[in-house]
C-alpha positions as CSV (number, residue, x, y, z in Angstrom):
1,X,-32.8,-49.0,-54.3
2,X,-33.0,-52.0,-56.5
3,X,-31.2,-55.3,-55.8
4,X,-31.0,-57.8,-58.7
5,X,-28.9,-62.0,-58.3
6,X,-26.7,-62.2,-60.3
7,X,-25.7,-66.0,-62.0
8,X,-24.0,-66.8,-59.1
9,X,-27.2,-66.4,-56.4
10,X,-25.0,-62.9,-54.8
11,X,-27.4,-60.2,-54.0
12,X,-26.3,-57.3,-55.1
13,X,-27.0,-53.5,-55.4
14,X,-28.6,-53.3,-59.5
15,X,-26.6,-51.2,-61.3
16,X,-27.2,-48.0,-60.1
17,X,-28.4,-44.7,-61.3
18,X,-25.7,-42.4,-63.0
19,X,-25.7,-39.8,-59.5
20,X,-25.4,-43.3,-57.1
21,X,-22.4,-44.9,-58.8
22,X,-19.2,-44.9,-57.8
23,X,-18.0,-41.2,-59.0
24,X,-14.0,-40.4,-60.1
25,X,-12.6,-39.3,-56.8
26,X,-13.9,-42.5,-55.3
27,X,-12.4,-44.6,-57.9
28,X,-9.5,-43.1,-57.2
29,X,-9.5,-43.4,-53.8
30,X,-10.3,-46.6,-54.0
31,X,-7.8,-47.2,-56.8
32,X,-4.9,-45.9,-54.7
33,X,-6.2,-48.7,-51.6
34,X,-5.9,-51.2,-53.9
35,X,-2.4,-50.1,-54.9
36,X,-1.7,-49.9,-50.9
37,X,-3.2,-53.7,-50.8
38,X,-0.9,-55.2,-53.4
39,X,2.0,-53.1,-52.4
40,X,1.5,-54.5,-49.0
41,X,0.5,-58.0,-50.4
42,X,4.2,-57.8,-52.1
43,X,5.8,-57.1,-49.1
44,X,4.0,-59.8,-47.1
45,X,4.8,-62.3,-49.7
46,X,8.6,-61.7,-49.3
47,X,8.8,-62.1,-45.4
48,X,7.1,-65.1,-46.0
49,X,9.4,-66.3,-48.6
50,X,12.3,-65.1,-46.0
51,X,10.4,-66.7,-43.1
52,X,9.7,-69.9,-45.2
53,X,13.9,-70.5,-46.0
54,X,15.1,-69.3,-42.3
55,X,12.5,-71.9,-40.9
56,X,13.9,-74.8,-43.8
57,X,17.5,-73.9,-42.9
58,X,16.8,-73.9,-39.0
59,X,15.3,-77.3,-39.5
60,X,17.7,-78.8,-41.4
61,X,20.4,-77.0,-38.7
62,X,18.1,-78.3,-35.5
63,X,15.8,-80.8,-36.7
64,X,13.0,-82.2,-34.6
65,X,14.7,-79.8,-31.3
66,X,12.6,-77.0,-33.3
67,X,8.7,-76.7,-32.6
68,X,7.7,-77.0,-36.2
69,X,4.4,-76.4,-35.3
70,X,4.9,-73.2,-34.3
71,X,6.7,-72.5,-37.3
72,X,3.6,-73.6,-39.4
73,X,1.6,-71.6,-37.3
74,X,3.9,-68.0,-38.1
75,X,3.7,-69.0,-41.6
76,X,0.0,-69.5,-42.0
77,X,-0.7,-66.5,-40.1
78,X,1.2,-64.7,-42.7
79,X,-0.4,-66.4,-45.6
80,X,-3.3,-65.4,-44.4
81,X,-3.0,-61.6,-44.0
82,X,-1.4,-61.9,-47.8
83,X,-5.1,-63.7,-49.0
84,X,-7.2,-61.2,-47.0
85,X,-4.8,-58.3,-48.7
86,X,-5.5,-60.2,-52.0
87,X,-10.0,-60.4,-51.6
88,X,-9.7,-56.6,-50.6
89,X,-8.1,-55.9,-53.3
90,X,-10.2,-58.2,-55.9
91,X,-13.8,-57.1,-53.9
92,X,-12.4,-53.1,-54.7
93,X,-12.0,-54.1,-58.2
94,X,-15.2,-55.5,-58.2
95,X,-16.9,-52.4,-57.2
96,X,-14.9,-50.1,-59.4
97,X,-15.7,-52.5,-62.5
98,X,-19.3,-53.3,-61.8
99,X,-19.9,-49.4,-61.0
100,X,-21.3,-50.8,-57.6
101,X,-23.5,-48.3,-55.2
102,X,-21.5,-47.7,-52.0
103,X,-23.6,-45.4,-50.8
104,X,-24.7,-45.7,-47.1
105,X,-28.6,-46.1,-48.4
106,X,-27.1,-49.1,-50.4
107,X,-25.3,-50.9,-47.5
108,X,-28.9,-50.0,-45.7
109,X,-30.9,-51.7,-48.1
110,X,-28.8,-54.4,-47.9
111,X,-28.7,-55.3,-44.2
112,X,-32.5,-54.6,-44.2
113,X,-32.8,-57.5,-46.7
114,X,-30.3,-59.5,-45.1
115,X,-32.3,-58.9,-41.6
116,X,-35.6,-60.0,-43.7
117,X,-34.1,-63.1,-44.8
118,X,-32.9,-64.0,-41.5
119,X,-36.4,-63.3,-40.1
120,X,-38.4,-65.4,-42.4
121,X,-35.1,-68.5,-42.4
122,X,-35.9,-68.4,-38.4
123,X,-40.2,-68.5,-39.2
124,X,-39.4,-71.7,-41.2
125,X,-36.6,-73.1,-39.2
126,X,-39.7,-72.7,-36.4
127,X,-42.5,-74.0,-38.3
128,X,-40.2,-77.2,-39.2
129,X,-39.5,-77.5,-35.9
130,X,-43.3,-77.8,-35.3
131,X,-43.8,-80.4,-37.7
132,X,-41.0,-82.7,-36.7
133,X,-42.5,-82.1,-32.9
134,X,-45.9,-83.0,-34.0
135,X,-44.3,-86.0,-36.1
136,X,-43.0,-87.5,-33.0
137,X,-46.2,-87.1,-31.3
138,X,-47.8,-88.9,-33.8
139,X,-45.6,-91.7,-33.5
140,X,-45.8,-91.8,-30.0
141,X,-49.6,-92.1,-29.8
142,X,-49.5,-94.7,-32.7
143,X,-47.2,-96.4,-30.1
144,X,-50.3,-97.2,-28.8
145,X,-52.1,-98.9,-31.4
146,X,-49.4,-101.2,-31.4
């Protein structure tokens, strides 16, 4: 499999052969999740619109005898399931669009890179190491010059 950055430094899958791209009955599979995520990013939104003016009203009923905190914290939890609904749904796009491979070679090929660029970051992260050791040996024995 081919892997190609794009402008934005990604790695991604090149665009793949005619027989490894994404064929109908996946786009519509994957069509119908993405109606699933914004019909459940819709419904999110609303109990946090709901949650949002019963916590306002509560506050303005109780004031500070109300853990506002904890309020916050039910809110943000929400907002974030609705963002995480909202990348599924924009990364499904994305694959439908860019006619991505989503084949289990692909995601393969991928982690095998992935696992090669983790190997050679941790060979340089050691060789620096090395250097900045010997570097301090260096100015320890010139210590002794002194």
């Amino acid at each position: 499999m081919r892997l190609t950055v794009v402008g934005s430094g990604d790695i991604l899958p090149a665009r793949p052969l005619k027989e490894e791209a994404v064929n109908d009955t996946e786009k519509t599979a994957l069509t119908a999740k993405v109606g699933e995520l914004e019909a459940k990013q819709k419904q999110l939104e609303t109990k946090l619109r709901g949650m949002e003016k019963f916590h306002q009203d509560a506050w303005n009923e109780y004031g500070s005898e109300l853990c506002a905190g904890e309020m916050q914290g039910k809110e943000s939890t929400l907002q974030k399931e609705i963002d995480e609904c909202e990348r599924e749904a924009e990364a499904i796009d994305e694959a439908i669009h860019r006619n991505l491979d989503l084949s289990d070679a692909a995601v393969a090929a991928l982690r095998e890179q992935a696992e090669g660029e983790s190997r050679i970051a941790a060979e340089h992260q050691a060789k620096s190491k090395d250097f900045i050791d010997e570097a301090a040996k260096l100015e320890r024995l010139r210590a002794y010059l002194k």
